[in-house]
MARZA-711291 format. One line per field, with one value per atom (N, C-alpha, C): residue in three letters; atom name; x, y, z. Coordinates in Angstrom, 3 decimals, always signed. Atoms other than C-alpha are relative to their C-alpha. Layout:
<recs>
r <- c(ALA|...) .
a <- c(CA|...) .
c1 <- c(X|...) .
c2 <- c(Y|...) .
c3 <- c(Z|...) .
</recs>
This chain:
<recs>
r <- c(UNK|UNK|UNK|UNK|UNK|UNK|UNK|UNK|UNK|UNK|UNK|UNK|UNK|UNK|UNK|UNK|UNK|UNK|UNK|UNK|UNK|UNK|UNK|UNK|UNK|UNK|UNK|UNK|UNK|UNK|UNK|UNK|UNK|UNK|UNK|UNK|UNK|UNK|UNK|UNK|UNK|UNK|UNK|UNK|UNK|UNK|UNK|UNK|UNK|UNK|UNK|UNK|UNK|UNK|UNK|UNK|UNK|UNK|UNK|UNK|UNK|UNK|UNK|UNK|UNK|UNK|UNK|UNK|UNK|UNK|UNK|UNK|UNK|UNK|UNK|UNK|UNK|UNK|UNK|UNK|UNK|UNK|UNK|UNK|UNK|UNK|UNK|UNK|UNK|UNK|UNK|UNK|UNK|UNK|UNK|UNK|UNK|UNK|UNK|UNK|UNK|UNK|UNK|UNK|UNK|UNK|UNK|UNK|UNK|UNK|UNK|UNK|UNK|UNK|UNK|UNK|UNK|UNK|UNK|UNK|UNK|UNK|UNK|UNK|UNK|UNK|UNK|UNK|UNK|UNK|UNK|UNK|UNK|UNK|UNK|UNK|UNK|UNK|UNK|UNK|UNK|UNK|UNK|UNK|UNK|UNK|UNK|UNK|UNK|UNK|UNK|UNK|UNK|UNK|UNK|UNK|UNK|UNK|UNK|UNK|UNK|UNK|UNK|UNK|UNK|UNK|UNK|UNK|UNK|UNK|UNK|UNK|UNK|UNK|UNK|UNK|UNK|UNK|UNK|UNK|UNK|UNK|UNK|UNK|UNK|UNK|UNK|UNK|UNK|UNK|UNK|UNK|UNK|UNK|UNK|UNK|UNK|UNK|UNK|UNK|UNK|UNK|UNK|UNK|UNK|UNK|UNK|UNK|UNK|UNK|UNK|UNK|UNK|UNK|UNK|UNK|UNK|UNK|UNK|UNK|UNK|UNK|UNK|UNK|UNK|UNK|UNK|UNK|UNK|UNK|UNK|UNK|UNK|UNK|UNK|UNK|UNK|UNK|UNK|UNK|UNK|UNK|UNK|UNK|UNK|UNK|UNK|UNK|UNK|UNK|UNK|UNK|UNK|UNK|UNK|UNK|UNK|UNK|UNK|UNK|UNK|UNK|UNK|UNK|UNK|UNK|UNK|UNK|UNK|UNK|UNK|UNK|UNK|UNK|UNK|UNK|UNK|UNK|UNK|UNK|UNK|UNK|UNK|UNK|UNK|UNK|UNK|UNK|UNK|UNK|UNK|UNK|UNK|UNK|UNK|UNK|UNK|UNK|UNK|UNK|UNK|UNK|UNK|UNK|UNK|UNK|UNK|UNK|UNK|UNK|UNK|UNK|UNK|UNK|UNK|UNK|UNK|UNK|UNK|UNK|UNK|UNK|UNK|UNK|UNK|UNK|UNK|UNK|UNK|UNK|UNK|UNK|UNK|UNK|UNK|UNK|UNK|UNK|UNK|UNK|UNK|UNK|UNK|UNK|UNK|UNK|UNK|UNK|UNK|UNK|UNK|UNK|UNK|UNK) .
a <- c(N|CA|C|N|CA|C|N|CA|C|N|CA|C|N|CA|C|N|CA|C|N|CA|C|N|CA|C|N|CA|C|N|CA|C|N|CA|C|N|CA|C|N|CA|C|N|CA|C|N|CA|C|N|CA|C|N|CA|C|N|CA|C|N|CA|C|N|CA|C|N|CA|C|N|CA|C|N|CA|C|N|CA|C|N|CA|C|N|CA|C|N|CA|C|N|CA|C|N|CA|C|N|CA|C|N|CA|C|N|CA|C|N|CA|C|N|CA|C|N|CA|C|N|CA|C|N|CA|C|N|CA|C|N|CA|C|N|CA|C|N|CA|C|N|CA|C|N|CA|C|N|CA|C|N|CA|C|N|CA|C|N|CA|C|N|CA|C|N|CA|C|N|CA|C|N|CA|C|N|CA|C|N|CA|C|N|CA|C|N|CA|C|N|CA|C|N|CA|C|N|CA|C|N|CA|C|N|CA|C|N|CA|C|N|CA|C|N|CA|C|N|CA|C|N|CA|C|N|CA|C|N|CA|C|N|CA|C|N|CA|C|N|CA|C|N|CA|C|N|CA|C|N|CA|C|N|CA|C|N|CA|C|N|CA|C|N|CA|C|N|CA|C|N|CA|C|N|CA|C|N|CA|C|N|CA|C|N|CA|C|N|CA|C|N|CA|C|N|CA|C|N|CA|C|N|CA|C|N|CA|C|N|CA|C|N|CA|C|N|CA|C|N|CA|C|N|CA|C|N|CA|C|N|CA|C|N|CA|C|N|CA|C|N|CA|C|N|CA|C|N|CA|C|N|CA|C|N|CA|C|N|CA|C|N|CA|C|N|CA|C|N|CA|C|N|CA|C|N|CA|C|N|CA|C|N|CA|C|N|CA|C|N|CA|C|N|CA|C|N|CA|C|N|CA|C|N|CA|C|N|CA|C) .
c1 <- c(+0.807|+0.000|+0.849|+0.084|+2.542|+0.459|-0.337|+3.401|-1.171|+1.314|+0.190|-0.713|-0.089|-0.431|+0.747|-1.078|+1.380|-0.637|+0.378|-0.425|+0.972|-0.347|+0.560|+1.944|-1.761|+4.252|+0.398|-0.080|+4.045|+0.567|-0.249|+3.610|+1.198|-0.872|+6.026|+1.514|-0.888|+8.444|+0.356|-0.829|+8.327|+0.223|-0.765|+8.236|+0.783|-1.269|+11.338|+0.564|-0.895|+12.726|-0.432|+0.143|+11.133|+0.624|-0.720|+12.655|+1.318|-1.054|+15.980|+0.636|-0.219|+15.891|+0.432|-0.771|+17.923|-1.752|+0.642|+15.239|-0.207|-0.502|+15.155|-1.685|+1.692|+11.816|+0.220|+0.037|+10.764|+0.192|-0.530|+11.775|-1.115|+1.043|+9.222|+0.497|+0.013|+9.507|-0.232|+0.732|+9.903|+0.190|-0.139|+9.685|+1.491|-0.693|+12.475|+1.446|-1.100|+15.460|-0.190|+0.246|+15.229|+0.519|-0.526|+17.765|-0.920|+1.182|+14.587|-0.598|+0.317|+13.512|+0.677|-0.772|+16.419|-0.196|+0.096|+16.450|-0.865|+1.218|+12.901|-0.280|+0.079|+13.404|+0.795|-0.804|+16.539|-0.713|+0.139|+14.912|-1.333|+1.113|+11.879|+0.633|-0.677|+13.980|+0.838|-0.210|+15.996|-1.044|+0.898|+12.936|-1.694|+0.993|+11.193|-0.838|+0.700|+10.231|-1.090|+0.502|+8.785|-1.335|+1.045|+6.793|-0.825|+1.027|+5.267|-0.925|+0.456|+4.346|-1.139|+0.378|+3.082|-1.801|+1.153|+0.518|-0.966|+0.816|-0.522|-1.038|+0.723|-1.522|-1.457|+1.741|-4.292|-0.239|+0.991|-6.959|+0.247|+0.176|-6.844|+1.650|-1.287|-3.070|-0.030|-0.026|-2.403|+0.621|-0.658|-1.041|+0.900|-0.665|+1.944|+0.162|-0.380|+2.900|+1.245|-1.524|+6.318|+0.363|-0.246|+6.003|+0.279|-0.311|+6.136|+1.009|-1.401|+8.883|+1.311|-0.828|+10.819|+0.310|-0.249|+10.084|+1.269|-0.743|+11.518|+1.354|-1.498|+14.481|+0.496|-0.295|+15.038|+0.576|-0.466|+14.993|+0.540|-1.023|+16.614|+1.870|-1.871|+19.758|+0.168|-0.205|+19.103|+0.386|-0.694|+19.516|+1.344|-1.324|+22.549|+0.800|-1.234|+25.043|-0.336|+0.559|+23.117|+0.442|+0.079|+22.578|+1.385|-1.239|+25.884|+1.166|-0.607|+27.501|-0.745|+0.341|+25.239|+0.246|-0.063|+26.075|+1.473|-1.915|+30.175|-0.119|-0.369|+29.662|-0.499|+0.579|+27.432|+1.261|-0.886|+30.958|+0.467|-0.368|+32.190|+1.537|-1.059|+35.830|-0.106|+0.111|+34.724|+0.765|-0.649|+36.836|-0.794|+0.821|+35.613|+0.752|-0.799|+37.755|-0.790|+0.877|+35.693|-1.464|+1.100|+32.656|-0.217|-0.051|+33.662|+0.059|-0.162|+34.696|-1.248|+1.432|+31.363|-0.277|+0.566|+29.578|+0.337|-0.041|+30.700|-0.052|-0.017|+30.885|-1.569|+1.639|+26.945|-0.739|+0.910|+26.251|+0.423|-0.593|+28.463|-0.998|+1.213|+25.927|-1.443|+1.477|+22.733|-0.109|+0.566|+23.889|-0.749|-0.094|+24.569|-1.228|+1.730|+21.064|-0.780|+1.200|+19.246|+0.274|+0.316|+20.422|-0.548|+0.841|+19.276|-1.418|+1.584|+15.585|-0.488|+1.321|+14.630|-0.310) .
c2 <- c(-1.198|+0.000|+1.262|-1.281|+2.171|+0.852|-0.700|+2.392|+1.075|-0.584|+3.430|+1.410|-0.972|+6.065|+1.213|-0.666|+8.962|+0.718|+0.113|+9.499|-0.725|+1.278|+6.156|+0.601|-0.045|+7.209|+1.067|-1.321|+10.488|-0.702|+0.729|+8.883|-0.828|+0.834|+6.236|+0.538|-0.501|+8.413|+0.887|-0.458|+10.373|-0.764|+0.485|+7.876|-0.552|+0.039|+6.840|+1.152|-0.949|+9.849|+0.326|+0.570|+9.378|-0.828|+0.959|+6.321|-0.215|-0.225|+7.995|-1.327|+0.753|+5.711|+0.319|-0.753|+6.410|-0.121|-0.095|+7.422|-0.723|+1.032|+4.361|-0.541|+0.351|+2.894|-1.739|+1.370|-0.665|-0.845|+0.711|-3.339|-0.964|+0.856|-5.145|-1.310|+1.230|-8.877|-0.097|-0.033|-9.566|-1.227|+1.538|-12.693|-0.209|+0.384|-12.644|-0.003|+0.119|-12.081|-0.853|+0.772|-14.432|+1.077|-1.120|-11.668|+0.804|-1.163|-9.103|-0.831|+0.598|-11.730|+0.462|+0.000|-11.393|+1.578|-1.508|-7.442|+0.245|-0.544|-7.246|-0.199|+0.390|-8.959|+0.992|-0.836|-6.851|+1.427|-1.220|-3.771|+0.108|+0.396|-4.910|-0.004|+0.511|-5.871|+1.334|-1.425|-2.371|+1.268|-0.650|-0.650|-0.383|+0.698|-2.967|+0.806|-0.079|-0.632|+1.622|-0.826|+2.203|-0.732|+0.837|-0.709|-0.224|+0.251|-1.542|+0.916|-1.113|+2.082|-0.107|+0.016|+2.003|-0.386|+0.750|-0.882|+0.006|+0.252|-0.126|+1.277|-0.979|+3.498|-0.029|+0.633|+2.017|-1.190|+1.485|-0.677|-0.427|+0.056|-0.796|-1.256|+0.824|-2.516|-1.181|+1.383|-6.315|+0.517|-0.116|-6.783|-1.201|+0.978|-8.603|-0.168|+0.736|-10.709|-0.145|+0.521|-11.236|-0.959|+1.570|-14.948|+0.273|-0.582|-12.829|+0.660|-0.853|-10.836|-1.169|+1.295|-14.141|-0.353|+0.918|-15.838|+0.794|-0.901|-12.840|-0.043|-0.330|-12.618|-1.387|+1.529|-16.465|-0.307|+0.064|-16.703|+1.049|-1.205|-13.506|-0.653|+0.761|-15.384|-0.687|+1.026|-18.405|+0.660|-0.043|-17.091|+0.931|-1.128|-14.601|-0.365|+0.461|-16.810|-0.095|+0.005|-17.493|+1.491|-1.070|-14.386|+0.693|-0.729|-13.050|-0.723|+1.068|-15.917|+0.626|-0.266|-15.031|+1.333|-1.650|-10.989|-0.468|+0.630|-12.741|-0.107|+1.130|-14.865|+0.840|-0.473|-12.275|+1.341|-1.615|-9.641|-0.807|+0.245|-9.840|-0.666|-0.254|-10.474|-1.653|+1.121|-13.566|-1.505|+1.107|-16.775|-1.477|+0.981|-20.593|-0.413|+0.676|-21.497|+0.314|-0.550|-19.284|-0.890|+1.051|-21.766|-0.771|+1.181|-24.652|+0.629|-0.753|-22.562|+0.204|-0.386|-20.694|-1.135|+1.235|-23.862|-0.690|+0.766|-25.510|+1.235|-1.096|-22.317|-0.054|-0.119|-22.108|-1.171|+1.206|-26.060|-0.163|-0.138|-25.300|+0.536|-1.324|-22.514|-0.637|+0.585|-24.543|-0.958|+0.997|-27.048|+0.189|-0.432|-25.417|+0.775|-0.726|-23.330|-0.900|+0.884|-26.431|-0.513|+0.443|-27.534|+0.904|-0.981|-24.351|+0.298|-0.202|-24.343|-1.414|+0.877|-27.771|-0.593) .
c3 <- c(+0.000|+0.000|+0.000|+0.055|+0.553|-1.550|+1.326|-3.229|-0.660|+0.772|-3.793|+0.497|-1.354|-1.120|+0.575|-0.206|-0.684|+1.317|-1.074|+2.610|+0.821|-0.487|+3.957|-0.006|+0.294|+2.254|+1.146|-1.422|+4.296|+1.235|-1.735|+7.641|-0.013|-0.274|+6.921|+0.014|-0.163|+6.203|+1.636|-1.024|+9.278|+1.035|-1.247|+11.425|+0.039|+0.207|+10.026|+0.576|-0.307|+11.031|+1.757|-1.694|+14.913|+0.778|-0.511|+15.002|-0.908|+0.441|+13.654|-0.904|+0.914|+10.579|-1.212|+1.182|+7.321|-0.768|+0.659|+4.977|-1.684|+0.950|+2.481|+0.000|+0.617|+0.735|-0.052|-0.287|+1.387|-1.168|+1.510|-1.407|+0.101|+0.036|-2.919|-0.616|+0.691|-3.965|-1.488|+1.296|-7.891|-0.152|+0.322|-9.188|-0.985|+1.051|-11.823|+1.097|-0.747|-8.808|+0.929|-1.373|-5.853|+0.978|-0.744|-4.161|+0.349|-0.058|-4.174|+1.348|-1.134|-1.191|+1.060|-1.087|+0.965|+0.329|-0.908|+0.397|+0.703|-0.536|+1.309|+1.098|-1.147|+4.503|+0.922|-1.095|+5.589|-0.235|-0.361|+4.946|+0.698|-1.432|+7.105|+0.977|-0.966|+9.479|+0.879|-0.031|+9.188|+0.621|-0.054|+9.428|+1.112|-1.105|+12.374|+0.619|-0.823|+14.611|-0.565|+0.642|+11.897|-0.315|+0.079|+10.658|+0.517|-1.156|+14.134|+0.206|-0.218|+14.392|-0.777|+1.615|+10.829|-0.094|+0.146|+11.157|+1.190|-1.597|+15.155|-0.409|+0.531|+13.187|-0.608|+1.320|+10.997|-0.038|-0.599|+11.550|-1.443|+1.251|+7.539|-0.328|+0.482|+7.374|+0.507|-0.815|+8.138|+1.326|-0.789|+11.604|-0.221|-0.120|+12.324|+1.513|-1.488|+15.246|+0.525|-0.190|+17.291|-0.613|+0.418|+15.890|-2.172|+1.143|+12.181|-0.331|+0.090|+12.817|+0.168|-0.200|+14.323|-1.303|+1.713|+10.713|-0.565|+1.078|+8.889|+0.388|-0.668|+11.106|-0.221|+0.088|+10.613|-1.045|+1.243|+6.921|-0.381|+0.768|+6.385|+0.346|-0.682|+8.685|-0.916|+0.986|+6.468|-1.008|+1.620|+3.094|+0.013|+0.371|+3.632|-0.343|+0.551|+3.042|-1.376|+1.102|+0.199|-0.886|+1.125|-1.255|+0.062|+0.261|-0.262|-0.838|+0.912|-2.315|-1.794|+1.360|-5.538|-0.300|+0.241|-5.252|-0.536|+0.247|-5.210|-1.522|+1.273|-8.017|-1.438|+1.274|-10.070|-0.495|+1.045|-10.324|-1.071|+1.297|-13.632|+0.089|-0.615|-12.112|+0.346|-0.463|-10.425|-1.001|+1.066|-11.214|+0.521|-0.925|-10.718|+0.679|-1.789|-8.071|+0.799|-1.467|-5.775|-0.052|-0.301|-6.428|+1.217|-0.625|-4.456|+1.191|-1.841|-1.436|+0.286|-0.735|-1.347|+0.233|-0.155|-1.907|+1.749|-1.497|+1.166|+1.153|-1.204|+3.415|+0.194|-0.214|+2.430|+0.505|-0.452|+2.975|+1.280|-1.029|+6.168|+1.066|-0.475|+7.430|+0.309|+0.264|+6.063|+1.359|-0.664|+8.114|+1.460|-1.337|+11.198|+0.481|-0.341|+10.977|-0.068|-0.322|+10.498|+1.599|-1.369|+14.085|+0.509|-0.582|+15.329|-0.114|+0.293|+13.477|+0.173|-0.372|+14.074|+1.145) .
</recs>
């Protein structure tokens, strides 16, 4: 909504600036990047407690729950290795040696977060 809204944008902006937040616009999910996931989480995540404000403001927005914010904060941990491996691999510079390393640093990570999530 708030693309749509320059109300909504209003408010969100200042209470970014209440809750002395850099003034940065939320990322929406596209289908053609998978990366557009991860940003959209950290800049939720960035922007947690503008958000809370945001949606406690108006009966009209979903609410979220602590047990929603948990998720986000969960899979945002999960995929970083991830995505910070595909930002690596997408410079132009990049050689394949650096494959194999990521690769195991990330199934390293996966593993070690699955003891922690299940």
């Amino acid at each position: 909504k708030l693309k749509k809204s320059a109300v909504l944008r209003e408010k969100f902006q200042n209470l970014q600036i209440i809750c002395d937040l850099p003034d940065k616009e939320l990322v929406k999910h596209t289908e053609i990047r998978w990366t557009s996931s991860y940003d959209m989480m950290d800049r939720w995540m960035q922007n947690e407690k503008a958000i809370k404000l945001l949606l406690a403001s108006d009966a009209t927005l979903p609410k979220f729950h602590d047990d929603d914010w948990n998720i986000i904060s969960a899979l945002k941990e999960i995929l970083s290795p991830i995505y910070h491996a595909t930002i690596a691999l997408q410079n132009r510079h990049t050689t394949i040696s650096t494959v194999i390393p990521l690769f195991r640093v990330i199934v390293h990570k996966l593993e070690k977060d699955q003891e922690n999530y299940v």
